[in-house]
C-alpha positions in Angstrom: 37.7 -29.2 46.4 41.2 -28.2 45.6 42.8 -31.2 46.2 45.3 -32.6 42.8 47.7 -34.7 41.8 51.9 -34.3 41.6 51.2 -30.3 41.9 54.6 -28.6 42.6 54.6 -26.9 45.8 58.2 -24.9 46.7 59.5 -27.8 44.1 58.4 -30.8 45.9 56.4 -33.2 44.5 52.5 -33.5 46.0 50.7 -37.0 46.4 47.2 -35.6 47.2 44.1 -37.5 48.1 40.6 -36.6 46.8 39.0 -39.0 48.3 37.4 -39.2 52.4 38.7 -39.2 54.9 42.3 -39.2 54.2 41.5 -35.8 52.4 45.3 -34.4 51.8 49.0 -36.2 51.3 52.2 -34.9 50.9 55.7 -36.4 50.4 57.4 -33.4 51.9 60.7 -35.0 51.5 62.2 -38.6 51.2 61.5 -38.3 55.5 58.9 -36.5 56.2 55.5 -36.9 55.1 52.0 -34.5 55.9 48.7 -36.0 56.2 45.0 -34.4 56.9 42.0 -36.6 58.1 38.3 -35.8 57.8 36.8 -37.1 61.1 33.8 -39.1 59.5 34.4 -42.5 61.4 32.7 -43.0 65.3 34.7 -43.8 68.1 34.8 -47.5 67.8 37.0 -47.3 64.1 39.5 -46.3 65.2 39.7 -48.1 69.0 40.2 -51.2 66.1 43.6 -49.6 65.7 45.0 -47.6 68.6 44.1 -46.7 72.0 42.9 -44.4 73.7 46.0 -43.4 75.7 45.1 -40.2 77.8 41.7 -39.9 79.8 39.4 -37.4 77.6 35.7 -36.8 78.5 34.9 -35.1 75.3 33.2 -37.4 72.8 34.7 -35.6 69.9 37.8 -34.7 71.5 38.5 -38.6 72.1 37.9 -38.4 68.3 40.2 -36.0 67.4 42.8 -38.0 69.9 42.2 -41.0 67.9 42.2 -39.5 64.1 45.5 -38.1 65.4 47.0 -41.4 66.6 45.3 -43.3 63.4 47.2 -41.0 61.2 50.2 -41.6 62.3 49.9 -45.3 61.8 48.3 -44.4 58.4 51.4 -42.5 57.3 54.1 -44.4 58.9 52.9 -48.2 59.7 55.5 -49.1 62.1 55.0 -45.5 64.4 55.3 -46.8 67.5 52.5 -45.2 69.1 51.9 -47.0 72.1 55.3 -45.0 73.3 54.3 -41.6 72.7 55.2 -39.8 76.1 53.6 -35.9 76.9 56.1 -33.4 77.8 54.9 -30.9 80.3 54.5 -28.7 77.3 51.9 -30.7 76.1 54.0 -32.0 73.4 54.0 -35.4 72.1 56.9 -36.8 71.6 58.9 -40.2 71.5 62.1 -40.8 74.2 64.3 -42.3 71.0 63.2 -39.5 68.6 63.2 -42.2 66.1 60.1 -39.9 64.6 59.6 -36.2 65.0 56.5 -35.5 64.7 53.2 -33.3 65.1 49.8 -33.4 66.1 46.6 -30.5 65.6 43.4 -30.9 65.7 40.3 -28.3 64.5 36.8 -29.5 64.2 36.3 -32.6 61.7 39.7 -32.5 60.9 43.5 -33.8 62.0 46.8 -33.0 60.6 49.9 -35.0 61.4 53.1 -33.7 60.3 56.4 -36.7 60.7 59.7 -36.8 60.4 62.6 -39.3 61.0 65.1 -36.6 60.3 64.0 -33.1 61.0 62.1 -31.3 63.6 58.3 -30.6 62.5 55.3 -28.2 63.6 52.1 -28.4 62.0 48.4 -26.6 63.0 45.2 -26.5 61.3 42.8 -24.0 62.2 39.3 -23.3 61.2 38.8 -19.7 59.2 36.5 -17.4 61.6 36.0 -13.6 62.8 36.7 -14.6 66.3 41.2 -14.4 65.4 40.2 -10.9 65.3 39.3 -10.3 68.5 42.6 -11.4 69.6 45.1 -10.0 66.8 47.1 -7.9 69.3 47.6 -10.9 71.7 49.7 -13.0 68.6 50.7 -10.2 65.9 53.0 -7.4 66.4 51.8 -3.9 65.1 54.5 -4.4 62.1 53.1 -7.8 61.5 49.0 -6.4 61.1 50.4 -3.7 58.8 52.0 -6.4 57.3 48.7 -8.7 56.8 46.6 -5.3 56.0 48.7 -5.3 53.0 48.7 -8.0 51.6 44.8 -8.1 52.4 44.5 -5.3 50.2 46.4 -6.1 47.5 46.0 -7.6 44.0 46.0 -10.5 45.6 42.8 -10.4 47.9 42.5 -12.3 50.8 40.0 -12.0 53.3 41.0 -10.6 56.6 39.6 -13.5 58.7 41.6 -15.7 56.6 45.2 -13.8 57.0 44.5 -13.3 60.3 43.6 -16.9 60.8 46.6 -17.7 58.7 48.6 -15.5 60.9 47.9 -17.4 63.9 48.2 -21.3 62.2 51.8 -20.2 61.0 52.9 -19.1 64.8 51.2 -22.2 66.4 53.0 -24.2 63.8 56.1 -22.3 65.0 55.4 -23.1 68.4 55.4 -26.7 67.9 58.4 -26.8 65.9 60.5 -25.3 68.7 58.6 -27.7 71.1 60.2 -25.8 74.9 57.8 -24.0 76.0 57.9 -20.0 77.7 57.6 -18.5 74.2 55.6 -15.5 73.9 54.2 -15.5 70.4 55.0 -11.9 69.7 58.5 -11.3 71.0 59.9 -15.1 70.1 58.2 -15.6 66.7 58.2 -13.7 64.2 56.4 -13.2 60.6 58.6 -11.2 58.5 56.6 -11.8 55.3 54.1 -13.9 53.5 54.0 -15.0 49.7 50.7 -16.2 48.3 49.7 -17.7 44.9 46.3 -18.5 44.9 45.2 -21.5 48.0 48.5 -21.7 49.1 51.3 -19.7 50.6 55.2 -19.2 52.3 55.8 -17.4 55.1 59.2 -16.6 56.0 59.5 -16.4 59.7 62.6 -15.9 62.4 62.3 -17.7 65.5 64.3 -15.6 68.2 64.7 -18.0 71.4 68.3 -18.4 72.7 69.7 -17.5 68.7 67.5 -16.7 66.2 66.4 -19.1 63.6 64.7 -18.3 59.8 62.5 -20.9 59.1 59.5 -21.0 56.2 55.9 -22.0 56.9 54.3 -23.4 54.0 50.2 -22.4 53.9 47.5 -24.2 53.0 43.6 -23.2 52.6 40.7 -26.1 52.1 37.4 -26.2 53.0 37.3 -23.2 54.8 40.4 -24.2 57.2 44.2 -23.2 56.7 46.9 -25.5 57.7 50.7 -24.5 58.2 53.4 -26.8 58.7 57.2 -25.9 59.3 60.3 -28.8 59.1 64.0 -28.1 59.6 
């Protein structure tokens, strides 16, 4: 695993977690914290500790809902989840924003991303050949030459993996700007990536209304990438 202790990542400090299932921790900055979650527990763990608070059919998608939920509580003890309304975007959010915060999902695994400060997107996303099939529908031509690159660079990254990368840092985006009616290749942009060995920046411009530079911070474990964006 790649997991370690008080690594320096874009100089902040990382608090990282080897063991299951809290699998990753970071301190991003005295107000926002990042947490994954390896979905080993059944159901009935975590109903000990928050509801079920939308109507899911899905055995394992009521247990990614709950991992999400649990995390939250895990990372911030008094989140006050029972009043977490859904925007007709989908997004979670709270009425007093006395959190910002995210919520993805992929598989056995759930990020959270919180803030009491700052406005946060996070996405984890499973590395596969199936990103391909839809490059053109997320990634400008400028942007594949871009990941093509890189791909063939000193640096070598497998394809799948940029491309999955690629699509993690937009969703990520997405989330961050949290209003809906943004078309992933005309709002959001990737106008480069950086990448020393499992980890990465990508520095991005957001153009709805005025445009915004943000950076997306990259992760790969265990086969899945997760991006995460706070300003």
């Amino acid at each position: 695993m790649l997991f370690c202790k008080n690594k320096i990542f874009d100089n902040q400090s990382v608090d990282s977690i080897a063991l299951m299932p809290l699998v990753y921790q970071q301190n991003i900055n005295l107000t926002t914290k990042l947490g994954v979650w390896h979905i080993a527990e059944g159901k009935d763990f975590f109903l000990q500790q928050v509801p079920l608070q939308r109507q899911i059919t899905h055995p394992h998608k009521q247990l990614q809902h709950l991992a999400g939920r649990y995390l939250l509580k895990e990372l911030y003890p008094d989140f006050p989840y029972e009043l977490i309304r859904i925007a007709d975007t989908r997004k979670p959010f709270l009425e007093n924003e006395a959190y910002h915060f995210s919520i993805s999902h992929c598989g056995d695994y759930a990020a959270v991303l919180v803030s009491s400060t700052q406005r946060v997107g996070v996405d984890v996303e499973l590395v596969t050949q199936k990103v391909a099939r839809v490059k053109h529908k997320f990634l400008s031509a400028k942007e594949l030459e871009m990941i093509m690159l890189i791909e063939s660079s000193t640096i070598h990254f497998l394809y799948d993996s940029m491309l999955t990368a690629a699509w993690s840092i937009k969703e990520s985006l997405y989330k961050w700007y949290g209003d809906g009616e943004v078309d992933f290749i005309q709002h959001l942009h990737i106008d480069d990536i950086v990448l020393t060995d499992n980890t990465g920046i990508a520095h991005c411009t957001v153009f709805k209304k005025s445009p915004v530079n943000l950076l997306v911070h990259i992760l790969f474990f265990n086969n899945n990438c997760i991006s995460w964006v706070v300003s």
